[in-house]
C-alpha positions as CSV (number, residue, x, y, z in Angstrom):
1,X,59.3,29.2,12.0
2,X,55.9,28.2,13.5
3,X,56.1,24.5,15.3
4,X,53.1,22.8,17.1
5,X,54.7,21.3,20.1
6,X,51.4,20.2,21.8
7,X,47.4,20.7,21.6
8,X,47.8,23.7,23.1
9,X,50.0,26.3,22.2
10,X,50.9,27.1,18.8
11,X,54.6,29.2,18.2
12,X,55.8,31.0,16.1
13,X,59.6,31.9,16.5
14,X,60.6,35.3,16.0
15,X,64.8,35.1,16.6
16,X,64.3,38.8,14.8
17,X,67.6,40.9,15.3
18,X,68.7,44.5,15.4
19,X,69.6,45.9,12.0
20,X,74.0,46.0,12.4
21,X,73.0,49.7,11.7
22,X,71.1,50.1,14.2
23,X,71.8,51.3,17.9
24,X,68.5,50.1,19.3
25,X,65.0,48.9,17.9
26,X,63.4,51.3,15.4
27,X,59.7,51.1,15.0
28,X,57.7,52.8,12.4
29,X,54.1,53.6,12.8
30,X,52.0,53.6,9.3
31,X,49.1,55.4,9.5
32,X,49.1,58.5,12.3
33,X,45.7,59.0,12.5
34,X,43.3,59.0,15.5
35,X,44.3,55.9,16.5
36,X,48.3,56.1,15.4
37,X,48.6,59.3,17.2
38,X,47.6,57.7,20.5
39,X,50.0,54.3,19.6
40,X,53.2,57.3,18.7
41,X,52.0,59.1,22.7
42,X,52.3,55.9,24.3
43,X,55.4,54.9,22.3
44,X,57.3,57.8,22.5
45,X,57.1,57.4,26.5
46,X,59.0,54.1,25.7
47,X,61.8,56.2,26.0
48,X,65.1,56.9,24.4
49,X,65.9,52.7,24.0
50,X,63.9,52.8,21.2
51,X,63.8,55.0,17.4
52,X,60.8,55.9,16.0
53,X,59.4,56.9,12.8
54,X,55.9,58.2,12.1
55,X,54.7,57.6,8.6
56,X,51.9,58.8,6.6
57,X,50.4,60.5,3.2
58,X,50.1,64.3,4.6
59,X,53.9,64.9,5.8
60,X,52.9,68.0,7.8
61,X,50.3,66.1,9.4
62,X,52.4,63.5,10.4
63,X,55.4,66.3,12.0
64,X,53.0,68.0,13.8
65,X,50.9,64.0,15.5
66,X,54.6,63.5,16.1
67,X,55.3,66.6,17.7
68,X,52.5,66.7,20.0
69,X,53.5,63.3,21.4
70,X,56.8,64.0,21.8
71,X,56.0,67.7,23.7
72,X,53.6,66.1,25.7
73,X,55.4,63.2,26.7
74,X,58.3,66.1,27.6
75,X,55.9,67.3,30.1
76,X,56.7,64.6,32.6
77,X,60.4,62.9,31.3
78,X,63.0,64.0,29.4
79,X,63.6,60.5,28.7
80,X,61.9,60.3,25.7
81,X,62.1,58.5,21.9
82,X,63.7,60.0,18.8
83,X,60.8,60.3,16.3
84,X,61.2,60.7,12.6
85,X,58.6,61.7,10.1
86,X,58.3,60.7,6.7
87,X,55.5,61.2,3.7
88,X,54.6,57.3,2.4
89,X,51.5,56.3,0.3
90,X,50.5,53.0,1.3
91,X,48.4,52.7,-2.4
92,X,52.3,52.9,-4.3
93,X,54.4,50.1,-3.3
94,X,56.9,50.1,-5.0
95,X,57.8,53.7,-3.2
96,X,57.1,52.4,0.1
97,X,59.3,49.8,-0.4
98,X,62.0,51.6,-1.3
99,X,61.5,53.7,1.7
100,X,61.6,51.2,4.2
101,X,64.3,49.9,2.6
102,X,66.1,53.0,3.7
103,X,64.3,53.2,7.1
104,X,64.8,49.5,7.4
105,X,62.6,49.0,10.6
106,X,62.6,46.3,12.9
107,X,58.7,46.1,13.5
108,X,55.9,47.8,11.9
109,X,52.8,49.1,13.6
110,X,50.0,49.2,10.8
111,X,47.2,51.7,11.9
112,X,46.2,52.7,7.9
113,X,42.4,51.7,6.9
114,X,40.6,52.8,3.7
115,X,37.3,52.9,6.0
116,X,37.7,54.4,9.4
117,X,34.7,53.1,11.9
118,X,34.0,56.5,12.9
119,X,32.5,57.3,9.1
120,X,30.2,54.5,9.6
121,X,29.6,55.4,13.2
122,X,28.4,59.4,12.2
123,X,25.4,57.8,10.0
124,X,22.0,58.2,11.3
125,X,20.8,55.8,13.6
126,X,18.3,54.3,10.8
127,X,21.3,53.4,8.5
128,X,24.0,53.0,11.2
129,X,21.8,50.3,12.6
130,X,20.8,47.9,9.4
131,X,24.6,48.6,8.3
132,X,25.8,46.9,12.1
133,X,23.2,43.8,11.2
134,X,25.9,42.9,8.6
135,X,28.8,43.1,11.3
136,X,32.3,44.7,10.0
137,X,32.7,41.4,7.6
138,X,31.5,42.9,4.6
139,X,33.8,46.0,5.0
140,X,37.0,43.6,5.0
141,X,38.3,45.2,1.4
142,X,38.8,48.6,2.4
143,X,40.1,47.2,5.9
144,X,43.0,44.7,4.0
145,X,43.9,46.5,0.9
146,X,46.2,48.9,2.7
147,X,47.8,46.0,4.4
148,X,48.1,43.7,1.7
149,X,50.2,46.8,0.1
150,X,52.7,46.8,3.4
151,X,53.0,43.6,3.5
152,X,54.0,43.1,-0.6
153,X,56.3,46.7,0.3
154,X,58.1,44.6,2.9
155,X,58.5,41.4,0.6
156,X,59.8,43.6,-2.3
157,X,62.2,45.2,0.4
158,X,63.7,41.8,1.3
159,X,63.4,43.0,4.7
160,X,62.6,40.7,8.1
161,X,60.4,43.4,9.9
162,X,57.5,42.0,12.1
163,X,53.7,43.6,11.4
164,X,51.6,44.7,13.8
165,X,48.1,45.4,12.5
166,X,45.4,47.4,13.8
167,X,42.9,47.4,10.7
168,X,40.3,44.1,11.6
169,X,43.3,41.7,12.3
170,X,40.9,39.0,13.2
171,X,39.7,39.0,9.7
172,X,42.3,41.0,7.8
173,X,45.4,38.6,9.2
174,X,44.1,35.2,8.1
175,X,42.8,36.8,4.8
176,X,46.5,37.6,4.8
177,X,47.9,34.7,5.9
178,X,45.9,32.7,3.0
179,X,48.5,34.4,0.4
180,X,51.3,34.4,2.2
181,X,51.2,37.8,3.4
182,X,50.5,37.7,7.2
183,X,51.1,40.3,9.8
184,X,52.5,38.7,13.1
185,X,49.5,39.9,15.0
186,X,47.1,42.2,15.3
187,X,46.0,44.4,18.5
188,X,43.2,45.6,20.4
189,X,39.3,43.8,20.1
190,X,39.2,41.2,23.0
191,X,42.5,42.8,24.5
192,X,40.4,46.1,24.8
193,X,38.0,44.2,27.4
194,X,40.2,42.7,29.5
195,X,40.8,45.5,32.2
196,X,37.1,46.1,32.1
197,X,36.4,42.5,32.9
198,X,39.1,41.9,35.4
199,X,38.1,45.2,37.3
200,X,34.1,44.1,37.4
201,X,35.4,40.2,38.6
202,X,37.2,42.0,41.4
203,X,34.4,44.3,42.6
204,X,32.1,41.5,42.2
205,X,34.1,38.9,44.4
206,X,35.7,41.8,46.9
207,X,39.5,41.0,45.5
208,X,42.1,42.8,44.2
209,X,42.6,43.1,40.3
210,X,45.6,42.0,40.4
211,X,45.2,39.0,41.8
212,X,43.2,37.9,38.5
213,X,44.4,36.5,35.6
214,X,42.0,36.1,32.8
215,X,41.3,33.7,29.4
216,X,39.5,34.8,26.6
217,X,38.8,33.7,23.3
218,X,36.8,35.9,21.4
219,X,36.5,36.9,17.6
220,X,36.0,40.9,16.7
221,X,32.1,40.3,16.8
222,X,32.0,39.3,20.2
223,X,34.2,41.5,21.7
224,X,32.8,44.6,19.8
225,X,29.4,43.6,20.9
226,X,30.1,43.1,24.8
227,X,31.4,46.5,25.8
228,X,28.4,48.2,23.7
229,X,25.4,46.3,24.5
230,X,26.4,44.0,26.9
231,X,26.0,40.4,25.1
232,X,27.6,38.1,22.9
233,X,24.8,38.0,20.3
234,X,24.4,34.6,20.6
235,X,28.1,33.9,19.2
236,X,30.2,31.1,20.6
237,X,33.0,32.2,23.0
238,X,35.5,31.5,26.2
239,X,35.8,33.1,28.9
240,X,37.4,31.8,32.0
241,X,39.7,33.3,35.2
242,X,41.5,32.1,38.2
243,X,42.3,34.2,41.0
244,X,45.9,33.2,42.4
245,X,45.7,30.4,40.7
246,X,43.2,28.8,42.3
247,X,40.1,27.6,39.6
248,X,37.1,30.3,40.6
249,X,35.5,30.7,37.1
250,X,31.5,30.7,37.4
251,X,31.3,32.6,40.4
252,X,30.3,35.6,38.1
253,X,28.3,34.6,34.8
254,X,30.0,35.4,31.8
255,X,26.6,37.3,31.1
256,X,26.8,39.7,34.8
257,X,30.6,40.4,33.5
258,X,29.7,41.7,30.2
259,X,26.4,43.7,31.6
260,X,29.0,45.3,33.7
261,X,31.6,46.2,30.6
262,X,28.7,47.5,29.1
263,X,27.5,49.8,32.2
264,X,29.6,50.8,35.2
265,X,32.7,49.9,33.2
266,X,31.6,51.4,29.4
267,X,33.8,53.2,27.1
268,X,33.5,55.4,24.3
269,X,33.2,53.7,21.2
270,X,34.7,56.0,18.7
271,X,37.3,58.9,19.3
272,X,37.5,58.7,23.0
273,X,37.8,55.1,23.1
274,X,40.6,54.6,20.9
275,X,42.5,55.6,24.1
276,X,41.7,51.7,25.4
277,X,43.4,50.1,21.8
278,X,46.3,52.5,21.8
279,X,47.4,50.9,25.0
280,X,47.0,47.9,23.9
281,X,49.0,48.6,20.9
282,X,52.0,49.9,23.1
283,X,51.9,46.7,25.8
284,X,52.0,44.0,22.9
285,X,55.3,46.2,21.3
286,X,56.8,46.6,24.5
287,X,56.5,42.8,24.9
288,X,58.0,42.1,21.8
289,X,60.4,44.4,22.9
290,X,61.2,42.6,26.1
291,X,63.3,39.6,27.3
292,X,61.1,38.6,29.8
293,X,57.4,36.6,28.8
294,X,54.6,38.5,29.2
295,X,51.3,36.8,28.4
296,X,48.5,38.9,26.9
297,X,45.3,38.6,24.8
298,X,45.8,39.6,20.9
299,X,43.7,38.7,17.5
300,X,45.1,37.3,15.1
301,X,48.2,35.8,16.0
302,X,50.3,34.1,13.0
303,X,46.9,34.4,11.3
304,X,44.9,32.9,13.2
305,X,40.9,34.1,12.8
306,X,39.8,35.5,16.2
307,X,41.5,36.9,19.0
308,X,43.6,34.6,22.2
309,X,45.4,34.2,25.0
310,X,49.4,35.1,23.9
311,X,52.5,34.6,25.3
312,X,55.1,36.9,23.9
313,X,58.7,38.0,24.0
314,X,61.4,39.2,21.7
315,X,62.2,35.4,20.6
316,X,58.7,33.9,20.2
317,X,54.9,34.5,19.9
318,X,53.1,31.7,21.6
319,X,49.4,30.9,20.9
320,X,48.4,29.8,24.4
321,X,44.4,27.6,24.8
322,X,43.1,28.3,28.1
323,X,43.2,25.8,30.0
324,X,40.2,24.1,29.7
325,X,40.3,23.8,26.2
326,X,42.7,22.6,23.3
327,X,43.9,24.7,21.1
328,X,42.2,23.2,18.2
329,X,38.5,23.9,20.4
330,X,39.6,27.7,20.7
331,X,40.0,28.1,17.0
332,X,36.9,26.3,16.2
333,X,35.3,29.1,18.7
334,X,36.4,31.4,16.9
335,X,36.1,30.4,13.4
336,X,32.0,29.9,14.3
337,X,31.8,33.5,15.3
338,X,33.2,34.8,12.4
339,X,30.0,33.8,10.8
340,X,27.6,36.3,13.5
341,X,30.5,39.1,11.6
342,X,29.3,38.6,8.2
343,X,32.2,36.1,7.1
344,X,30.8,32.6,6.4
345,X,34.2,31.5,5.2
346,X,38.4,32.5,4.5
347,X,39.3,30.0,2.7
348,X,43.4,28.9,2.2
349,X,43.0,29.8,-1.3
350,X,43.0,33.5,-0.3
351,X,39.0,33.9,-1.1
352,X,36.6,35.6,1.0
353,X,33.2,34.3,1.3
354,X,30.2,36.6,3.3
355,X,26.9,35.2,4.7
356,X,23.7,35.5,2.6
357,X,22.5,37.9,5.2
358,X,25.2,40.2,5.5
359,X,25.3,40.7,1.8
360,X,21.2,41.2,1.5
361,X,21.9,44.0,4.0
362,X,24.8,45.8,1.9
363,X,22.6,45.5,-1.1
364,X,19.6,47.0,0.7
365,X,22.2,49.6,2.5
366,X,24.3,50.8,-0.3
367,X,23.6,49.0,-3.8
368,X,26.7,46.9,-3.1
369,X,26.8,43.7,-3.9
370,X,29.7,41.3,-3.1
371,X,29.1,37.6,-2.0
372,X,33.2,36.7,-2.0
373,X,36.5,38.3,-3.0
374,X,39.8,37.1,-3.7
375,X,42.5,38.9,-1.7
376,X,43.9,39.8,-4.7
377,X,41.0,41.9,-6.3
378,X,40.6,43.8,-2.8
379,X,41.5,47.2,-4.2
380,X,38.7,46.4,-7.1
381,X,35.8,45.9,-4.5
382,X,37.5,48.9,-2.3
383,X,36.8,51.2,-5.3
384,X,33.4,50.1,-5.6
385,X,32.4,49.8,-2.0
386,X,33.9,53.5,-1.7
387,X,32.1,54.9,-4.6
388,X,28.7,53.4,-3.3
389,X,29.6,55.2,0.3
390,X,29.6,58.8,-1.4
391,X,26.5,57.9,-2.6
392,X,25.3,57.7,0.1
393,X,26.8,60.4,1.9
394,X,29.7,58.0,4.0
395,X,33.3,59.6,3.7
């Protein structure tokens, strides 16, 4: 149920229950890659309220991601999660639904992509850089497709498991959500900035983090963009903060916060700094977990394009505006950056529409051609985007 009961927040009830079967939550990661590997260590230190169970194509793989967490986590409690491993292939659906209809899980965290970022990000500079003009619009197919084939599994299933999804939720969600196939939320993107930002607002001003609580609304391109170079790009955006509550945003530019995230605050951007969206994976689950409110930035949310402020507990998922805005001004913020990521459009009919520019520079890049795609005909483009990638050398 999603109701509207003002211009600013936006809800969407969750009033999800515990399987009868089931003794406490099970969760099931999809995907235990680099960055599902990190979201299973931080899980498993949930501890032994929750099941887990690690899923992906190479079942060996997946035992010994799993077993690492675990044996590390072991290190420092004993009070740590049950983890089970299972082999599932995303690409057949109708066996992944039948296997979460034996695994029946109460919430999903999708970390699967047909395109990792770190093949892109091991191109030479030359390539890497007319590739990044485009943003990481034009690369939505192989970002969606293994969502879009959860999400069907889960239908099929007849099961009421919540998504989270870590592939491009800002783009991938609402593409969804155009078809009927939305993920709750995604994770990570503007969410990944926010400790930076807080921590530079508190050196600047001499206060103590924790004393800060901070509004964002940013779309994927902005928040990509700030803790790498420092900018927005030129992209709309909305940042805002209030230091125990009393109103002290402009002290620090906007502009001296992200020259900050970008310098004395950086991150890796590629295996290191999957650390930073990992834990933001594991805070937005353990809210959903929860009883009490916790209020956190996701993108995203109910399929939403861009990322917010969120207010979430095991009953509801609350789309929060800062408060200087509406919420119908944040998602117009958002919505006008998607454009500076290659995306001139998602319309409700499920098709995908990119800017002129952004598919001039995947023509030029890789002989690809796409100016739109219907969510349905994602796994078509994947295949071709793909086989113009080994062309060129990207795996």
């Amino acid at each position: 149920m999603i109701s509207t009961p003002d211009q600013t927040t936006l809800v969407r009830e969750l009033q999800w229950r515990l399987r009868s079967d089931h003794a406490r939550p099970r969760l099931m990661v999809v995907g235990v890659g680099g960055l599902g590997l990190r979201i299973l260590n931080g899980l498993v230190r949930l501890g032994s309220d929750v099941e887990i169970i690690a899923a992906g194509r190479d079942l060996m793989r997946v035992q010994v991601g799993a077993n690492v967490a675990v044996f590390s986590a072991m290190q420092t409690t004993d009070d740590v999660a049950r983890v089970q491993c299972v082999a599932l292939d995303l690409l057949d659906v109708d066996a992944t639904a039948e296997t979460l209809a034996v695994f029946r899980p109460d919430l999903v965290v999708h970390c699967a992509t047909m395109q990792p970022y770190a093949a892109i990000a091991a191109l030479p500079p030359e390539s890497r850089n007319l590739l990044a003009e485009a943003g990481l619009g034009p690369w939505l197919a192989p970002q969606l497709v293994l969502a879009d084939h959860l999400m069907k599994a889960i239908q099929r299933s007849d099961l009421q498991t919540l998504v989270v999804n870590c592939a491009y939720p800002d783009a991938v969600n609402p593409a969804l959500a155009a078809v009927g196939r939305a993920p709750l939320v995604g994770i990570g993107n503007l969410a990944n900035n926010e400790p930076a930002i807080r921590r530079a607002i508190a050196d600047e001003l001499a206060v103590e983090f924790s004393d800060i609580s901070v509004w964002m609304v940013m779309h994927h391109f902005v928040s990509h963009r700030i803790h790498r170079l420092g900018n927005a790009g030129g992209a709309p955006f909305h940042l805002s903060y209030r230091i125990r509550s009393d109103e002290r945003a402009g002290e620090v530019p906007a502009e001296r916060l992200f020259s900050l995230v970008a310098s004395r605050y950086r991150r890796e951007h590629v295996e290191g700094g999957k650390q930073i969206p990992a834990a933001s994976a594991v805070a937005l689950v353990s809210a959903l977990l929860g009883s009490n409110v916790r209020r956190l930035h996701a993108p995203a949310p109910v399929g939403l394009v861009g990322g917010f402020p969120v207010e979430v507990n095991r009953c509801k998922l609350a789309v929060v505006a800062p408060p200087e805005l509406t919420l119908q001004e944040a998602i117009d913020i958002n919505t006008a950056a998607q454009r500076f990521d290659g995306i001139e459009k998602i319309g409700t009919d499920g098709q995908v529409t990119f800017s002129d520019e952004a598919v001039a520079v995947f023509e030029k890049a890789l002989g690809h051609h796409c100016s739109r795609f219907h969510v349905d005909d994602a796994w078509d483009w994947t295949r071709e985007l793909i086989a113009r990638c080994k062309e060129r050398g990207i795996s």
